[in-house]
N, C-alpha and C positions, 0 to 999 in steps of 0.2 A: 761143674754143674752137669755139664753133658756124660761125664761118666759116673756120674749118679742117677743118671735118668735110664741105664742102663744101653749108653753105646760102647764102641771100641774105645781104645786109646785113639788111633790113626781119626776115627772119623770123630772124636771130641777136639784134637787137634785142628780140624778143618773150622769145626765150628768157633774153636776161641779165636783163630785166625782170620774169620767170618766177623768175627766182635771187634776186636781189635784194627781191625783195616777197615772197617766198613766206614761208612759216611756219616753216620751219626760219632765216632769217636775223632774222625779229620773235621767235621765240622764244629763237634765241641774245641777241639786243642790248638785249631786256630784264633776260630770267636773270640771266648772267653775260656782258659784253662783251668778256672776252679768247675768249670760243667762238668770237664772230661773229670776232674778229682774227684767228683760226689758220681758219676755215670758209672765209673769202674767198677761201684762196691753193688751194681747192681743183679750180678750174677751170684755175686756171695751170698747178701739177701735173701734170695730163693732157693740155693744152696742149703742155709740154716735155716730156712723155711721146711722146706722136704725132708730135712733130716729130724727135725722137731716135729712133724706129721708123721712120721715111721716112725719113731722111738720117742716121745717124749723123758724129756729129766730137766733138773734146773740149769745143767750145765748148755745143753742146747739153747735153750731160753736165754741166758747170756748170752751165748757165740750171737742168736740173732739181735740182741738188743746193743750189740757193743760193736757189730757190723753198723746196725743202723745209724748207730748213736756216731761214729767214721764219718757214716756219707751226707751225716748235718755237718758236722764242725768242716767239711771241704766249701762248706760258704754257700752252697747253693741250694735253697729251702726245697725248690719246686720238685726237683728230682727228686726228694724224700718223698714228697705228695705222692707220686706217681708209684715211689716204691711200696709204700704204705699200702695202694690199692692194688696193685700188684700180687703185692703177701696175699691182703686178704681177700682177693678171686681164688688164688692158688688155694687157701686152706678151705673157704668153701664148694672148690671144684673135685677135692679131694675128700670132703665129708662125704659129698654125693656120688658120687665116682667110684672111688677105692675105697671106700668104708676102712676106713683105720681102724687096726686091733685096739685102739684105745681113743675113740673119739672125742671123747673130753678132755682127758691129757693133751690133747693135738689140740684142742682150743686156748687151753690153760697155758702153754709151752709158747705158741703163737700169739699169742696176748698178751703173755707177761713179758716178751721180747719186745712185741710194740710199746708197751708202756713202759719198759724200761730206757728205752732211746734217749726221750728225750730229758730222762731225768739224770743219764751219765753225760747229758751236753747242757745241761741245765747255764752252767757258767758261761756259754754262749747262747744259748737259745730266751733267755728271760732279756739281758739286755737287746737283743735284735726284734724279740716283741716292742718293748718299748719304745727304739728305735721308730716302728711302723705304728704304734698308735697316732701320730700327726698328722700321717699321710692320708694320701687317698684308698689306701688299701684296708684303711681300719675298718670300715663297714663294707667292705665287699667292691670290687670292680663292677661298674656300669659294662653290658657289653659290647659297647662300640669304644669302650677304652681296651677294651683286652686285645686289642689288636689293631694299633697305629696305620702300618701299612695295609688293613684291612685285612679278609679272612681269605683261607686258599678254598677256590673255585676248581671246577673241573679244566676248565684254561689254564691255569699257573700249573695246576699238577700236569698235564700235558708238558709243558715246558720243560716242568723239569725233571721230569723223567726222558722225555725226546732229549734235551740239553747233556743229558749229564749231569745237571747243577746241584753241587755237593749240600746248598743250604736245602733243610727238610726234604731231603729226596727218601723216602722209605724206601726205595725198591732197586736191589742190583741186580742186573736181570739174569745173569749166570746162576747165583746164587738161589734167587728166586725159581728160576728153571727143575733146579737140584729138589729145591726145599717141597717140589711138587709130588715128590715120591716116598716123602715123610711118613706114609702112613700105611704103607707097605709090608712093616714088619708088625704083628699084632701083638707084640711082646711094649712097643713102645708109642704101638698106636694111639693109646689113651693121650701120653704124654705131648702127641705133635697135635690132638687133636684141639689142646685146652692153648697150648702158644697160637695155633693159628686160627682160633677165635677171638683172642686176646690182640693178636698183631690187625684181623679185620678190623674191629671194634674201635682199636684206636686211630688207624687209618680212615677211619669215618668223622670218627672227633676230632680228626684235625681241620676238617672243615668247617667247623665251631658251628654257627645258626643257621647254614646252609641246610644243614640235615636236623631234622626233629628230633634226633637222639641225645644232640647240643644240649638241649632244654632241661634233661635227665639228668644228666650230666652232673649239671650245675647245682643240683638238690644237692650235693656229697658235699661232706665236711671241707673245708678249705678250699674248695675247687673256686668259688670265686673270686678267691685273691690271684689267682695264677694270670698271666699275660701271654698273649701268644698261643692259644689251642695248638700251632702246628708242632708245636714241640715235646707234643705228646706223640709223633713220630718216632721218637726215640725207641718207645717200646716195642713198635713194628717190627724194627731192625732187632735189635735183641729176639724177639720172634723170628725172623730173616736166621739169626745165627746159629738157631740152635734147632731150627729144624733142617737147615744144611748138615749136621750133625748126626739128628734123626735121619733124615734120606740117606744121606752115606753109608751109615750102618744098616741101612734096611737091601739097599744095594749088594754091599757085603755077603750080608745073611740072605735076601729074599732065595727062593725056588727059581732056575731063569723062567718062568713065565711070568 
């Protein structure tokens, strides 16, 4: 993904080793290991997301729907959610942005990958619907159920970023330190500028109804079944990863001023 957004080899390197060690994948593969199996296919996603925005054809349009259609059958629905809205900021931050030589192709391409997902995981995805029809999630979560231990405050996130503590911590601060210079190179400044709105943004929703953005939030398609707002951190760190990536090759490349 990072040498598709036009970095080095050496500083894509940084960044997948940025993803792969970070906090969000030690805290997925201890928790629960089907998280880490559905979180991995998350750079792919954007991968055949971008490549289906540049060149649309049907073949792109698979690669993303047979990606997506992966990171359901690893068991864990919410990470889909998340990549789902993910894709499509990316393809409208790119209509707007970079006017694609073919705009509706890039829609067409990116759509019919979404909607292909979940008809190649059909054979799992219809009975785990059924499955949640009895529950409490069939009509949408109440929001003082979506989060047991209650929601994170400016105190808890103090914690655990002071602490260290690997649960929902977004932020390494070396890395973070690095990912400040992302925007350096103008060649791939557009690219650090849409992760690190996208890494804000979600870092705000994981505060769930502490922040008035919570309430927006919640209008999106399946967003009220989800549990836990903090786990929407995940996408922070993938931001975190890939603009360690961005900074490194802007380092590289920039002028020393």
């Amino acid at each position: 993904l990072c040498r598709d957004l036009g970095t080095s080899v050496a500083a894509a390197l940084c960044g997948a080793v940025a993803f792969e060690l970070g906090h969000a994948m030690a805290d997925a593969t201890v928790w629960v290991p089907i998280i880490s199996g559905s979180y991995v296919w998350l750079p792919a996603a954007l991968l055949c997301c971008d490549r289906a925005i540049r060149a649309p054809s049907v073949t792109r349009a698979v690669a993303l729907g047979v990606v997506l259609a992966l990171q359901l059958l690893a068991g864990f629905p919410q990470m889909l959610v998340y990549t789902y809205q993910l894709v499509t900021l990316r393809l409208l931050w790119e209509l707007v942005t970079g006017r694609p030589a073919h705009p509706w192709g890039a829609m067409l391409a990116v759509g019919g990958g979404l909607l292909l997902a979940p008809c190649l995981a059909a054979v799992q995805l219809l009975p785990a619907i059924e499955a949640t029809l009895p529950s409490v999630r069939s009509g949408g979560l109440r929001v003082e159920d979506m989060a047991v231990s209650g929601f994170l405050d400016w105190q808890d996130f103090r914690l655990n970023v002071g602490g260290h503590l690997a649960t929902f911590q977004p932020l390494v601060v070396v890395a973070c330190i690095v990912a400040a210079v992302a925007w350096l190179r103008p060649a791939t400044s557009r690219h650090a500028l849409f992760y690190g709105l996208v890494g804000a943004t979600a870092l705000v929703l994981a505060f769930g109804p502490n922040t008035p953005l919570f309430d927006w939030y919640l209008q999106l398609p399946l967003t009220a079944l989800l549990r836990d707002p903090k786990r929407i951190t995940w996408l922070t760190r993938l931001r975190v990863a890939v603009l360690t990536a961005l900074a490194l090759d802007a380092l590289q490349t920039a002028a020393p001023a």
